[in-house]
C-alpha positions as CSV (number, residue, x, y, z in Angstrom):
1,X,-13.8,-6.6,24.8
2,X,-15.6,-10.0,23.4
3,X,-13.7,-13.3,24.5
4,X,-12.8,-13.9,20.5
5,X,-9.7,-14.4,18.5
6,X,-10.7,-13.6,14.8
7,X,-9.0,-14.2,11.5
8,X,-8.3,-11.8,9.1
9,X,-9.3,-11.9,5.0
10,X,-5.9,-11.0,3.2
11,X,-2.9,-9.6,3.0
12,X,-4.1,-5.8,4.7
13,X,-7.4,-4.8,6.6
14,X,-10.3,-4.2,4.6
15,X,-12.4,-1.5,5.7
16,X,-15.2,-3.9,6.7
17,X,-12.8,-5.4,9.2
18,X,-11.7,-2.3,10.4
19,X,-15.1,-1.1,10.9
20,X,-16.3,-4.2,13.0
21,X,-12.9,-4.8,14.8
22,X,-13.1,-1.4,16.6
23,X,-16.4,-1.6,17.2
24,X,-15.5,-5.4,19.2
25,X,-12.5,-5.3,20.2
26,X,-12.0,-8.8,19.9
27,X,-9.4,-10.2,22.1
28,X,-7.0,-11.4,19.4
29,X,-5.9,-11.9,15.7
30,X,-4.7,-15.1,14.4
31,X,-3.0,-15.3,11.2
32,X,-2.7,-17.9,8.3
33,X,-1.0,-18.5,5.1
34,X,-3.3,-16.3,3.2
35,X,-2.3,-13.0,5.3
36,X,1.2,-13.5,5.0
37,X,3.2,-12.6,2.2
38,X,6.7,-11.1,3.0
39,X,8.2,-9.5,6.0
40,X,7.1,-5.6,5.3
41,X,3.6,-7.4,4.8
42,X,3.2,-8.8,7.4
43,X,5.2,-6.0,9.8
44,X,2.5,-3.6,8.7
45,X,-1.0,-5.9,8.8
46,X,0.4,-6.6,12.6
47,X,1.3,-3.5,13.0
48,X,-1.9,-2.1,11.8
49,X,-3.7,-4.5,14.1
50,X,-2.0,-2.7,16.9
51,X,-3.0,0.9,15.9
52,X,-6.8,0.3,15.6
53,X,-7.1,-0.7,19.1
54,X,-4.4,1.9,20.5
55,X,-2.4,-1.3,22.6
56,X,1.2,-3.0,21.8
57,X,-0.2,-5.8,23.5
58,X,-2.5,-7.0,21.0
59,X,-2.3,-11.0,20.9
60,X,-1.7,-11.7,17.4
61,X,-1.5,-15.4,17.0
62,X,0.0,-18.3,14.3
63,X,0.6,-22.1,13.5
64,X,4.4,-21.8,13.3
65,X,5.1,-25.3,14.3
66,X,7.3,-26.8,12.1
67,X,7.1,-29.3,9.4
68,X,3.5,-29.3,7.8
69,X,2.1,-27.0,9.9
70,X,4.2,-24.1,9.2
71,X,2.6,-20.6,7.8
72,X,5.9,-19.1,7.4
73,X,8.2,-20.9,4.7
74,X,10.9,-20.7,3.1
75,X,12.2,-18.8,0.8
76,X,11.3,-15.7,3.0
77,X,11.8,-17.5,6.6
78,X,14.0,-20.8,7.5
79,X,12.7,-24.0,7.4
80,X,11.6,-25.3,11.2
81,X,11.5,-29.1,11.4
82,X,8.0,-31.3,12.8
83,X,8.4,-32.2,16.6
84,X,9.1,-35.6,15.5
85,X,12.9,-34.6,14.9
86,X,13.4,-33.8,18.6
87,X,11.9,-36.7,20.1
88,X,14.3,-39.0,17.8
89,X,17.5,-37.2,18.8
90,X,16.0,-37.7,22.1
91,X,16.4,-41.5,21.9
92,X,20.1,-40.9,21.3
93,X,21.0,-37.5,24.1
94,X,18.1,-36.5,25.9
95,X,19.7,-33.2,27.7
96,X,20.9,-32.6,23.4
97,X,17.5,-32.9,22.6
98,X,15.8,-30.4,24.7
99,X,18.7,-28.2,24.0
100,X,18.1,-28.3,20.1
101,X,14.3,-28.2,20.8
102,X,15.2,-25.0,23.1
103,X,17.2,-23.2,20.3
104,X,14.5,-24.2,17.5
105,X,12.3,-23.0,19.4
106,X,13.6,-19.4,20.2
107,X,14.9,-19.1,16.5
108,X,11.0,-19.7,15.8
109,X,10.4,-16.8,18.1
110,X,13.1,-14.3,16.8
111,X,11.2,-14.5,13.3
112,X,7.7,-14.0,14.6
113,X,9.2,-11.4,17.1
114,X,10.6,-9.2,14.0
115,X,7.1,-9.0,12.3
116,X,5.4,-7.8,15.1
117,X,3.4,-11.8,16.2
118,X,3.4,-12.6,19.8
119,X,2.2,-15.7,20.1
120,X,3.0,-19.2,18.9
121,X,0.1,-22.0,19.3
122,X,2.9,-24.5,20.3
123,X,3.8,-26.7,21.6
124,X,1.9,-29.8,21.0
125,X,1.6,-31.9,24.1
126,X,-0.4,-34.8,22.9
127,X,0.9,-37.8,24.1
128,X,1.4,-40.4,20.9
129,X,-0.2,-43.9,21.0
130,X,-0.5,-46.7,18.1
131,X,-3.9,-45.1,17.1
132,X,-2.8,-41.5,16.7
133,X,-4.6,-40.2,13.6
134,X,-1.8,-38.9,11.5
135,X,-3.4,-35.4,12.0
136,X,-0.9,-35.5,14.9
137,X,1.4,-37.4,13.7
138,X,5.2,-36.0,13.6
139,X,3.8,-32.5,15.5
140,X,3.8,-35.1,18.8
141,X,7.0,-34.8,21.1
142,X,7.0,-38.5,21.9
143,X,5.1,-41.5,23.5
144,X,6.2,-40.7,26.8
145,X,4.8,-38.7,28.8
146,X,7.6,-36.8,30.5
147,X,9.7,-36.7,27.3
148,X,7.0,-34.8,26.0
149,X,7.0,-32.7,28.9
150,X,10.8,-32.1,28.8
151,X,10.8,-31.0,25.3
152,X,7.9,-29.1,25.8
153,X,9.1,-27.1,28.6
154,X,12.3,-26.7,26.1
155,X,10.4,-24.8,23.8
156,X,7.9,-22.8,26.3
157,X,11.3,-21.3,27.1
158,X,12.6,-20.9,24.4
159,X,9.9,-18.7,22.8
160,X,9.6,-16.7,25.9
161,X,13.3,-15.7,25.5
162,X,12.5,-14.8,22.0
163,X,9.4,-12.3,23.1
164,X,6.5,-14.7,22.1
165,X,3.8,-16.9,23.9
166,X,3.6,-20.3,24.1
167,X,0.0,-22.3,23.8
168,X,0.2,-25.8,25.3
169,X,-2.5,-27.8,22.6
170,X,-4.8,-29.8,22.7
171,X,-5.9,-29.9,26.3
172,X,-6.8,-32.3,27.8
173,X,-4.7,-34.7,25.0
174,X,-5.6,-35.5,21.4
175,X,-3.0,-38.3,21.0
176,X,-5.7,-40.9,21.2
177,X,-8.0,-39.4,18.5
178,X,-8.2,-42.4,15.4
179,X,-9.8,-39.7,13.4
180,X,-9.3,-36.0,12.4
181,X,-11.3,-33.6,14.2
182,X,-11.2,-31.2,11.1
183,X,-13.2,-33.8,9.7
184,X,-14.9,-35.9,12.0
185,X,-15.0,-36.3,16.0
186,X,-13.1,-38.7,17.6
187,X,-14.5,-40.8,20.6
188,X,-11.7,-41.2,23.1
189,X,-13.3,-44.7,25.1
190,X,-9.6,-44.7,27.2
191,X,-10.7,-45.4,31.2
192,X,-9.5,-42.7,33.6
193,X,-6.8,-44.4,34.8
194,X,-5.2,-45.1,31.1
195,X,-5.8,-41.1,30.2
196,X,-3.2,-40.2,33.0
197,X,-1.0,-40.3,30.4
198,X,-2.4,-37.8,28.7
199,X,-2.8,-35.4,31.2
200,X,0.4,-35.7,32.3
201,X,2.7,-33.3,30.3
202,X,-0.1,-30.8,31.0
203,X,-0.4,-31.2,34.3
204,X,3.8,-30.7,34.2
205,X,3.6,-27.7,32.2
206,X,0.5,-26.6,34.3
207,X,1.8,-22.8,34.6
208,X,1.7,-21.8,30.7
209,X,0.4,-18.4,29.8
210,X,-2.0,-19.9,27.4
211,X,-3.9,-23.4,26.3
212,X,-6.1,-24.6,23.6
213,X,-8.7,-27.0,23.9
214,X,-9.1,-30.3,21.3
215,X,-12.7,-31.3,19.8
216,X,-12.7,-34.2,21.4
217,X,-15.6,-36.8,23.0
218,X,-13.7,-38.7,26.6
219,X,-16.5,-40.8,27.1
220,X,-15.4,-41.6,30.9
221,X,-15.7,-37.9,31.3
222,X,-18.2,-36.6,29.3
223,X,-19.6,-39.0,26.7
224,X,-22.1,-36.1,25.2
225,X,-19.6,-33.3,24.4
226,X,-16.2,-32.6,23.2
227,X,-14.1,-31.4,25.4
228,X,-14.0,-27.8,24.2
229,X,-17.8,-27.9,25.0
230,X,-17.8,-30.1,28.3
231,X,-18.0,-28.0,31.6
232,X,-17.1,-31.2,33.2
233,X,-13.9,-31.4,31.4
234,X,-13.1,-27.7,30.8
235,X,-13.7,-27.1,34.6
236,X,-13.1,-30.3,36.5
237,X,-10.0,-32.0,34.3
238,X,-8.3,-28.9,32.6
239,X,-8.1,-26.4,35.5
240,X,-8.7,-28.9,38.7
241,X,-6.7,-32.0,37.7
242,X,-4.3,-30.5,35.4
243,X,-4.7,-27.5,37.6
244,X,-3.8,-24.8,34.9
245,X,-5.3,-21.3,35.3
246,X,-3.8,-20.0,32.3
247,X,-5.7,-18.7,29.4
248,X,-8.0,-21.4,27.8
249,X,-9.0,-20.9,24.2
250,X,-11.1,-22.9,21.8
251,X,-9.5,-25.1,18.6
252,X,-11.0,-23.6,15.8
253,X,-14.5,-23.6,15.9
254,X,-15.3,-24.0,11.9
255,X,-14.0,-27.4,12.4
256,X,-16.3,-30.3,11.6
257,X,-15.6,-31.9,14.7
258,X,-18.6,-29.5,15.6
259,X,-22.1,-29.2,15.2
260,X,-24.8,-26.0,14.8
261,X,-23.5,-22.6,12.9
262,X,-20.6,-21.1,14.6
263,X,-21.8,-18.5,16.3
264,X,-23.7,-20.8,18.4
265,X,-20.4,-23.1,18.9
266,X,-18.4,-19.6,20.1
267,X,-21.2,-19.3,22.7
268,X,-21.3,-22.7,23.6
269,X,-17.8,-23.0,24.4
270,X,-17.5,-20.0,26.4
271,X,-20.1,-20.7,28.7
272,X,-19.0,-24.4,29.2
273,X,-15.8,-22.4,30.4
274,X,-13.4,-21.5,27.6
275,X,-11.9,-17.8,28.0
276,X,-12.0,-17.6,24.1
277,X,-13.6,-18.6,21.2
278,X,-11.4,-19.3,18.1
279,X,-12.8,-18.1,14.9
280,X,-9.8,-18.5,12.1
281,X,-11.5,-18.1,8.9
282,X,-12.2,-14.0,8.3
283,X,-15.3,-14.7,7.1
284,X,-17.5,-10.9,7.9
285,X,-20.5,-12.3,8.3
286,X,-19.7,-15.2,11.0
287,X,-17.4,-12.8,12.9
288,X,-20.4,-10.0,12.7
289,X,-22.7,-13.2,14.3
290,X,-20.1,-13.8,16.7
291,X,-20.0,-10.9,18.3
292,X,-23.5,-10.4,18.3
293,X,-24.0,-13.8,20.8
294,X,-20.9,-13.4,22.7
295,X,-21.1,-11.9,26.2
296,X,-18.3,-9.5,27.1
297,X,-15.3,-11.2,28.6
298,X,-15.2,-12.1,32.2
299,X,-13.1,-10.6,34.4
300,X,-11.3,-13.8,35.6
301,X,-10.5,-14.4,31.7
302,X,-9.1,-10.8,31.0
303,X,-6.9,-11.1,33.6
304,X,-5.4,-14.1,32.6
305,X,-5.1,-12.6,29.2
306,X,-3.2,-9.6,30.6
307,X,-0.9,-11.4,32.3
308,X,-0.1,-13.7,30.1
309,X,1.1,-10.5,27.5
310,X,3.0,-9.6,30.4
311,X,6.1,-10.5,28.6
312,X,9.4,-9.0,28.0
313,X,10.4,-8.8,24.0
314,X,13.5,-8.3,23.2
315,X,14.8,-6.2,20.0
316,X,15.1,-8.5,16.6
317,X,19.2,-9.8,16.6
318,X,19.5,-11.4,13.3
319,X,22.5,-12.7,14.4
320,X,21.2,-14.4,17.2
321,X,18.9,-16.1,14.9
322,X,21.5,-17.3,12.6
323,X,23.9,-18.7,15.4
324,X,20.2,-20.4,17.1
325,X,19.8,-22.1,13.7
326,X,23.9,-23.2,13.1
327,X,23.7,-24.6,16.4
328,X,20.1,-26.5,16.5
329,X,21.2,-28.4,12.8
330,X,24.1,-29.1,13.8
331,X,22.6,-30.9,17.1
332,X,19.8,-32.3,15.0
333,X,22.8,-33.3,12.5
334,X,23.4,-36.0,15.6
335,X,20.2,-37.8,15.0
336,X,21.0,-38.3,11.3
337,X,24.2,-39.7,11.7
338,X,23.6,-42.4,13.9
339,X,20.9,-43.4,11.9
340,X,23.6,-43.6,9.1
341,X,25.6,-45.4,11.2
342,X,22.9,-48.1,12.3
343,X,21.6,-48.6,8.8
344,X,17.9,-47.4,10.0
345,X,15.9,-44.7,11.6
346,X,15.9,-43.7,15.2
347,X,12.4,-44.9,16.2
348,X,10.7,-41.6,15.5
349,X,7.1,-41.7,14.1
């Protein structure tokens, strides 16, 4: 197995893909808006996935967020609102908050669950500060460290009761990146002491199956890389201070955040101390040079991956889905009407 999770072309396989997929085994699939097209779609591509390698345990991967980063929308699947909702009911009933967050959450789950995705890059733990590029924006939970951890833990629970993995992102906290790091790379010149903050929901939410790096410079830590390439922050901040042993994946590496061809970023970010390399884009040729550089995974970062597929999934109950979603509006619905009442907003970003 190579320590990669690739994307895929289309809508199905292509030969190509099954050809060099079987010959890898890579350690995952991630999907995007391009690969998904209806439910008996994207049932079979998963599916499919599953039978090459012989394993119901496949990760197969996807934004489902909410709000703008959503790869499953309506008319076909319900609308799932930006992280920004939750942290404004949150201002008015904390405990209703995290409950709405927790059914959102495992509503998300039920409608990855019935097309055969297991796991859900969310949620976003990144604190929110003045200078958050809006490339954050509305995904963040909150400027406060344990709100964000609260709501967080909400909806780490509430996609496990669905049947899918959480990913904490972006470790070690992207909420002070000015810029966006699909387009450029953001210096974080915060001192230690100030990036406590950001490490803290992380370091709450320490025991999550799986995590996902940001492209990121800390200067205090590591002023020559980004912390998806840093073996100082990968090793020393991520799994000492924040102490999480979970499975640690690259952001995607085609961002420009990075430098050199992406092969070379893949190998750089493994042996700096990333369990995986993210690849999204299903391009043959870089997936071909990927797995050509890549080592084959270590045993420490298999077994994180196995345990963190170690999870129950229950059958698809579209009737729990229907009742999750009844009852997280009509929390959210709380939220709207006191900002009727007040004349303004909640305080939400």
């Amino acid at each position: 197995m190579k320590p990669v999770i690739f994307g895929l072309s289309g809508l199905t396989l292509t030969d190509d893909e099954k050809r060099l997929f079987r010959d890898v085994e890579p350690a995952g699939y991630i999907l995007f808006k391009r690969n998904i097209e209806d439910r008996a779609q994207v049932r079979a591509l998963t599916d499919s996935l599953r039978a090459l390698h012989g394993r119901d345990d496949v990760p197969v991967l996807i934004d489902q967020e909410g709000g703008r980063v959503a790869r499953m929308r309506p008319p076909v699947w319900p609308d799932f609102p930006a992280g920004g909702a939750f942290d404004a009911l949150y201002d008015l009933a904390p405990m209703t908050a995290i409950e709405a967050a927790r059914c959102n959450a495992e509503a998300i789950a039920l409608s990855l669950n019935e097309v055969g995705i297991n796991v859900d890059c969310l949620p976003v733990l990144d604190v929110r500060v003045p200078e958050t590029h809006s490339a954050i924006g509305d995904r963040a939970l909150g400027s406060e460290p344990m709100r964000v951890a609260a709501l967080g833990r909400a909806i780490l629970d509430g996609l496990a009761k669905g049947g899918v993995i959480g990913v904490v992102k972006h470790m070690p906290g992207q909420g002070r990146a000015s810029v966006d790091t699909h387009h450029d790379l953001p210096h974080v010149t915060a001192s230690a002491a100030e990036l406590e903050q950001d490490l803290a929901p992380f370091r709450a939410l320490n025991n999550a199956a799986m995590g996902m790096t940001g492209h990121v410079v800390y200067d205090v830590w590591d002023d020559q890389h980004t912390a998806t390439m840093s073996p100082y922050v990968l090793n020393d901040i991520i799994r000492a201070n924040i102490g999480f042993d979970g499975l640690l994946m690259s952001d995607d590496l085609d961002m420009n955040a990075l430098q050199g061809d992406v092969a070379t970023r893949a190998l750089r970010c493994v042996e700096a101390g990333c369990d995986i390399a993210l690849n999204c884009w299903g391009r043959l040729d870089e997936m071909r040079a990927i797995a050509d550089i890549l080592p084959e995974i270590t045993a420490a970062a298999r077994a994180r991956l196995d345990r963190a597929m170690a999870l129950h999934v229950p059958a698809f109950d579209a009737d729990r889905l229907a009742y999750l979603l009844d009852k997280r509006d009509q929390l959210l619905a709380l939220a709207d009407t006191s900002a009727k009442l007040t004349g303004g907003a909640t305080g939400a970003a």
